[in-house]
N, C-alpha and C positions, 0 to 999 in steps of 0.2 A: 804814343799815338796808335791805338789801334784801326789795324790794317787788314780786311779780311780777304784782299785780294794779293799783294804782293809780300807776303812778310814771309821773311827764314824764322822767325822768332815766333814761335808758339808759346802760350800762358795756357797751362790746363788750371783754372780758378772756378773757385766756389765760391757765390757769397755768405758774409759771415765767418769767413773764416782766416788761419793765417796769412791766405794768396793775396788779403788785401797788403800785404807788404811787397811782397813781389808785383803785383800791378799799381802800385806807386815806384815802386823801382825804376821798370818801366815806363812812366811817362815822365820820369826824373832822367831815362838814358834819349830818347826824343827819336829811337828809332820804328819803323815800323812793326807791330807785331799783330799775330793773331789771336783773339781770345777763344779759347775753347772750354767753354762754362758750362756745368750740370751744378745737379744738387746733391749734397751727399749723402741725400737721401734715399737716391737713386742707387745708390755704390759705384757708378762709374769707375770708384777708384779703386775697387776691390778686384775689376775683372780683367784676365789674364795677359792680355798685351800690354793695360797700363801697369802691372806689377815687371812686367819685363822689364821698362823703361824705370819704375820706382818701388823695389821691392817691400818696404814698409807703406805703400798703400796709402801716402801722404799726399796733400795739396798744401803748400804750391811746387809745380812739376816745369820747366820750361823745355823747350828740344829747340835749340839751334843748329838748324836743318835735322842731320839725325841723329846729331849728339844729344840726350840726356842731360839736363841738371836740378839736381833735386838739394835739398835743404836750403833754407835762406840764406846761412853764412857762406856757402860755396857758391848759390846763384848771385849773391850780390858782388862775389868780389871776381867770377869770372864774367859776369856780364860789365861791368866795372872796367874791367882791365880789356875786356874783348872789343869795347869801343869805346878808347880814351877821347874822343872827340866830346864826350858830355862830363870829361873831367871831375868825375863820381868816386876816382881812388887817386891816389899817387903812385908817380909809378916806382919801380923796384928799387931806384937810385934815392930816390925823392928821401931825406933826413925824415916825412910825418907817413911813412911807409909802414913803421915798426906800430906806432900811435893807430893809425888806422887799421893794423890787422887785429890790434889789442881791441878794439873799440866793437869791430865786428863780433870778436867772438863774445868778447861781455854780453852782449845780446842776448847768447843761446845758453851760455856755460854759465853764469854769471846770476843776470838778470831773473830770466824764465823758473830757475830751480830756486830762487829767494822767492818767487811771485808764488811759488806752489809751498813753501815754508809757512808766509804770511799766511794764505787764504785757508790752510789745510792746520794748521799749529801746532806746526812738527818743532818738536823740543829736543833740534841736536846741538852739540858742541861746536861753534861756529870752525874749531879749531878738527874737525872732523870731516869734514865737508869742502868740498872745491868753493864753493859761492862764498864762503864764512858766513855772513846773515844776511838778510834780507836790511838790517839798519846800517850793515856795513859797505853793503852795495850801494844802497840810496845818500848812505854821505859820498862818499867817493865820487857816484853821477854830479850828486849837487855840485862838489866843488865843481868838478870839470866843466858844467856850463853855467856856473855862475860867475866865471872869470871870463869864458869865452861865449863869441855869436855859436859857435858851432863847437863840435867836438875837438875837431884839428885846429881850433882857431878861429881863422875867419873864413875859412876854407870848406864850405858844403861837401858831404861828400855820402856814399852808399852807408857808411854807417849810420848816421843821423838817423836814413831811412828805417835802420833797423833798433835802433835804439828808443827811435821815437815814436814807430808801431809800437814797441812792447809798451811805452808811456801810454799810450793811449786805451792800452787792453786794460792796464793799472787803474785807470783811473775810472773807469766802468766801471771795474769791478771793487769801486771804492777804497784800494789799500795805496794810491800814488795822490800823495796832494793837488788841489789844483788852485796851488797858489803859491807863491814867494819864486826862486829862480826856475824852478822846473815846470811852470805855468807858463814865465816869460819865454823860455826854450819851446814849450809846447805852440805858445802860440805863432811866436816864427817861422815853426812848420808848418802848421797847419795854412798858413798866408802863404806859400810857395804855390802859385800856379798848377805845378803839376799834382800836387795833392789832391786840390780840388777838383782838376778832372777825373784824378782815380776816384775819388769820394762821389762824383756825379755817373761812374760806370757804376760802380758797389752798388748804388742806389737803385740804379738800374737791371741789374742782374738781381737785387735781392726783391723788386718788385715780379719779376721775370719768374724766380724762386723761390716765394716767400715760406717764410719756416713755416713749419710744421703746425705751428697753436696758433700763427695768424688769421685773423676774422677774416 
Protein backbone atom coordinates (compact mmCIF):
# COMPACT_ATOMS: atom_id res chain seq x y z
CA UNK A 1 0.00 0.00 0.00
CA UNK A 2 1.66 3.02 -0.94
CA UNK A 3 2.04 5.62 1.54
CA UNK A 4 3.46 8.98 0.91
CA UNK A 5 3.01 10.43 4.14
CA UNK A 6 3.89 7.96 6.92
CA UNK A 7 6.04 5.12 5.39
CA UNK A 8 9.84 3.94 6.76
CA UNK A 9 9.84 2.03 3.49
CA UNK A 10 10.96 3.85 0.41
CA UNK A 11 10.74 2.04 -3.33
CA UNK A 12 13.12 4.01 -5.70
CA UNK A 13 10.97 2.38 -9.04
CA UNK A 14 10.87 3.00 -12.61
CA UNK A 15 8.44 1.96 -14.84
CA UNK A 16 9.17 -0.62 -17.21
CA UNK A 17 11.37 -1.92 -15.48
CA UNK A 18 12.69 -4.73 -12.98
CA UNK A 19 11.22 -2.45 -9.63
CA UNK A 20 8.03 -3.88 -10.98
CA UNK A 21 9.01 -6.87 -8.96
CA UNK A 22 9.92 -5.18 -6.07
CA UNK A 23 6.58 -2.93 -6.03
CA UNK A 24 4.51 -6.23 -6.26
CA UNK A 25 6.67 -7.34 -3.35
CA UNK A 26 5.47 -4.68 -1.77
CA UNK A 27 1.92 -4.83 -1.86
CA UNK A 28 2.32 -8.65 -1.29
CA UNK A 29 4.05 -7.50 2.21
CA UNK A 30 0.77 -4.97 3.06
CA UNK A 31 2.90 -2.39 4.78
CA UNK A 32 3.07 1.18 4.26
CA UNK A 33 5.71 2.38 1.76
CA UNK A 34 6.76 5.42 -0.21
CA UNK A 35 7.11 5.39 -3.95
CA UNK A 36 9.83 7.36 -5.36
CA UNK A 37 9.50 7.04 -9.13
CA UNK A 38 11.61 8.96 -12.18
CA UNK A 39 12.37 7.70 -15.52
CA UNK A 40 15.64 6.29 -16.52
CA UNK A 41 15.79 8.27 -18.75
CA UNK A 42 16.43 10.92 -16.58
CA UNK A 43 19.39 8.92 -14.91
CA UNK A 44 18.30 9.59 -11.51
CA UNK A 45 20.10 6.55 -10.84
CA UNK A 46 23.40 7.35 -12.10
CA UNK A 47 23.69 10.36 -9.74
CA UNK A 48 25.95 10.56 -6.80
CA UNK A 49 23.80 10.07 -3.53
CA UNK A 50 21.78 7.26 -5.32
CA UNK A 51 25.18 5.43 -6.15
CA UNK A 52 26.02 5.82 -2.46
CA UNK A 53 23.06 4.05 -1.47
CA UNK A 54 23.39 1.43 -4.73
CA UNK A 55 26.71 1.46 -6.32
CA UNK A 56 25.71 -0.44 -9.72
CA UNK A 57 23.30 2.31 -10.42
CA UNK A 58 20.34 -0.36 -10.52
CA UNK A 59 16.42 -0.13 -9.87
CA UNK A 60 14.79 -1.56 -7.88
CA UNK A 61 16.59 0.33 -4.71
CA UNK A 62 14.43 0.11 -1.34
CA UNK A 63 15.77 2.16 2.14
CA UNK A 64 14.21 1.08 5.36
CA UNK A 65 14.57 4.05 7.14
CA UNK A 66 18.36 4.54 6.31
CA UNK A 67 19.32 1.25 5.64
CA UNK A 68 19.91 0.34 1.83
CA UNK A 69 18.63 -2.71 0.02
CA UNK A 70 19.41 -3.33 -3.31
CA UNK A 71 19.05 -6.47 -5.65
CA UNK A 72 15.77 -8.41 -5.63
CA UNK A 73 16.99 -11.72 -4.11
CA UNK A 74 18.34 -9.83 -0.95
CA UNK A 75 15.29 -7.17 -0.89
CA UNK A 76 12.75 -9.96 -1.02
CA UNK A 77 14.11 -12.18 1.50
CA UNK A 78 15.05 -9.22 3.90
CA UNK A 79 11.75 -7.52 3.52
CA UNK A 80 10.26 -11.09 3.95
CA UNK A 81 11.84 -11.99 7.01
CA UNK A 82 11.70 -8.07 8.27
CA UNK A 83 7.89 -8.34 8.58
CA UNK A 84 6.82 -11.95 9.07
CA UNK A 85 3.25 -10.63 9.71
CA UNK A 86 2.61 -11.10 5.69
CA UNK A 87 4.10 -14.55 5.93
CA UNK A 88 6.05 -14.15 2.41
CA UNK A 89 9.21 -16.47 3.74
CA UNK A 90 9.58 -19.24 6.43
CA UNK A 91 11.17 -18.70 9.03
CA UNK A 92 14.77 -20.05 9.76
CA UNK A 93 13.52 -23.16 11.71
CA UNK A 94 10.63 -23.70 9.34
CA UNK A 95 11.75 -27.53 7.27
CA UNK A 96 10.55 -25.12 3.45
CA UNK A 97 13.35 -22.57 4.74
CA UNK A 98 16.23 -24.35 2.65
CA UNK A 99 13.33 -24.80 -0.61
CA UNK A 100 12.52 -21.21 -0.34
CA UNK A 101 16.02 -19.65 -0.31
CA UNK A 102 16.64 -22.26 -3.30
CA UNK A 103 13.59 -20.87 -5.09
CA UNK A 104 14.79 -17.29 -4.54
CA UNK A 105 18.10 -17.51 -5.98
CA UNK A 106 16.73 -19.61 -9.06
CA UNK A 107 15.42 -16.37 -9.99
CA UNK A 108 18.58 -14.33 -10.52
CA UNK A 109 21.35 -17.39 -10.79
CA UNK A 110 19.22 -19.67 -12.63
CA UNK A 111 16.56 -18.26 -14.47
CA UNK A 112 17.68 -14.60 -15.80
CA UNK A 113 21.16 -16.09 -17.37
CA UNK A 114 19.18 -19.15 -19.32
CA UNK A 115 16.67 -16.07 -20.42
CA UNK A 116 19.86 -14.23 -21.83
CA UNK A 117 21.15 -17.97 -23.32
CA UNK A 118 17.68 -18.42 -25.18
CA UNK A 119 17.18 -14.83 -26.59
CA UNK A 120 21.06 -14.07 -27.42
CA UNK A 121 21.94 -18.12 -28.71
CA UNK A 122 24.79 -18.57 -26.76
CA UNK A 123 26.02 -22.15 -27.79
CA UNK A 124 27.65 -23.18 -24.25
CA UNK A 125 28.14 -26.47 -22.53
CA UNK A 126 25.32 -26.68 -20.23
CA UNK A 127 27.84 -28.65 -18.13
CA UNK A 128 29.95 -25.30 -18.13
CA UNK A 129 27.71 -22.78 -16.87
CA UNK A 130 26.03 -22.30 -13.28
CA UNK A 131 22.20 -22.33 -15.07
CA UNK A 132 23.09 -25.56 -17.26
CA UNK A 133 20.37 -24.50 -19.98
CA UNK A 134 17.82 -22.56 -20.55
CA UNK A 135 15.67 -26.34 -21.40
CA UNK A 136 17.02 -27.60 -18.18
CA UNK A 137 15.80 -24.70 -16.02
CA UNK A 138 12.25 -24.62 -17.76
CA UNK A 139 11.89 -28.53 -16.86
CA UNK A 140 12.88 -28.34 -13.43
CA UNK A 141 10.33 -24.86 -13.09
CA UNK A 142 7.56 -27.10 -14.71
CA UNK A 143 7.87 -29.84 -12.66
CA UNK A 144 7.99 -27.77 -9.36
CA UNK A 145 4.59 -26.03 -10.18
CA UNK A 146 3.07 -28.60 -12.02
CA UNK A 147 2.72 -30.76 -8.89
CA UNK A 148 2.19 -27.85 -6.65
CA UNK A 149 -0.38 -24.31 -6.29
CA UNK A 150 2.89 -22.44 -5.37
CA UNK A 151 6.58 -23.17 -5.29
CA UNK A 152 6.69 -24.23 -1.43
CA UNK A 153 3.42 -26.10 -2.03
CA UNK A 154 0.51 -24.65 -0.97
CA UNK A 155 2.24 -22.03 0.72
CA UNK A 156 2.64 -18.37 -1.28
CA UNK A 157 5.59 -16.92 -0.56
CA UNK A 158 8.27 -13.84 -1.88
CA UNK A 159 9.67 -16.38 -4.21
CA UNK A 160 6.64 -16.80 -6.39
CA UNK A 161 7.01 -13.00 -6.61
CA UNK A 162 10.30 -13.49 -8.05
CA UNK A 163 9.98 -16.36 -9.95
CA UNK A 164 6.95 -15.19 -11.48
CA UNK A 165 8.03 -11.61 -12.64
CA UNK A 166 10.92 -13.27 -14.49
CA UNK A 167 7.80 -15.70 -16.15
CA UNK A 168 6.20 -12.90 -17.06
CA UNK A 169 9.36 -10.85 -18.79
CA UNK A 170 9.67 -14.60 -20.74
CA UNK A 171 6.71 -14.47 -22.00
CA UNK A 172 6.82 -10.95 -23.71
CA UNK A 173 9.68 -11.60 -24.85
CA UNK A 174 8.13 -14.84 -26.57
CA UNK A 175 10.71 -17.62 -25.25
CA UNK A 176 8.27 -18.98 -21.90
CA UNK A 177 5.13 -20.69 -23.13
CA UNK A 178 1.74 -19.52 -22.27
CA UNK A 179 0.22 -22.68 -21.93
CA UNK A 180 0.14 -26.05 -20.31
CA UNK A 181 1.30 -25.91 -16.23
CA UNK A 182 3.33 -22.70 -16.38
CA UNK A 183 0.23 -20.74 -17.73
CA UNK A 184 -1.97 -22.34 -15.00
CA UNK A 185 0.92 -21.11 -12.31
CA UNK A 186 1.04 -17.59 -14.29
CA UNK A 187 -2.37 -17.19 -13.98
CA UNK A 188 -2.77 -17.73 -10.20
CA UNK A 189 -0.45 -14.98 -9.89
CA UNK A 190 -1.58 -12.79 -11.80
CA UNK A 191 -5.35 -13.23 -9.80
CA UNK A 192 -3.65 -12.25 -6.39
CA UNK A 193 -5.04 -8.95 -5.38
CA UNK A 194 -1.90 -7.36 -4.77
CA UNK A 195 -0.59 -7.89 -8.29
CA UNK A 196 -3.14 -6.17 -9.68
CA UNK A 197 -2.68 -3.19 -7.59
CA UNK A 198 1.03 -3.22 -8.41
CA UNK A 199 0.00 -3.59 -12.30
CA UNK A 200 -2.63 -0.58 -11.81
CA UNK A 201 0.60 1.74 -10.11
CA UNK A 202 2.95 0.34 -13.27
CA UNK A 203 0.33 1.64 -15.25
CA UNK A 204 0.18 4.55 -13.64
CA UNK A 205 3.69 5.67 -13.44
CA UNK A 206 4.35 4.44 -17.07
CA UNK A 207 1.53 6.87 -18.11
CA UNK A 208 3.23 9.59 -15.72
CA UNK A 209 6.70 8.28 -17.75
CA UNK A 210 5.88 7.12 -20.93
CA UNK A 211 8.91 5.74 -22.94
CA UNK A 212 10.73 7.31 -24.99
CA UNK A 213 8.97 6.25 -28.94
CA UNK A 214 5.38 6.72 -27.22
CA UNK A 215 3.03 8.81 -29.44
Amino acid sequence: MSDTNSANLTLFYAPRSRSFTALWLLEELGEAYHLESFDLASNRHKQADYLALNPMGKVPLVMDGERPVSELGAIAIYLSDRFPKAQLSPGLDDPKRPAFLRWVFFSSAIMEPSFGEKMFNWDLPPASVAWGSFELMFETLTQAIGENTWLLGDRFSAADVLVGSNLFVGQMLGIIPTEGPVQGYVTRLQSRPAFARAGMIEAQQGDRFPAADAP
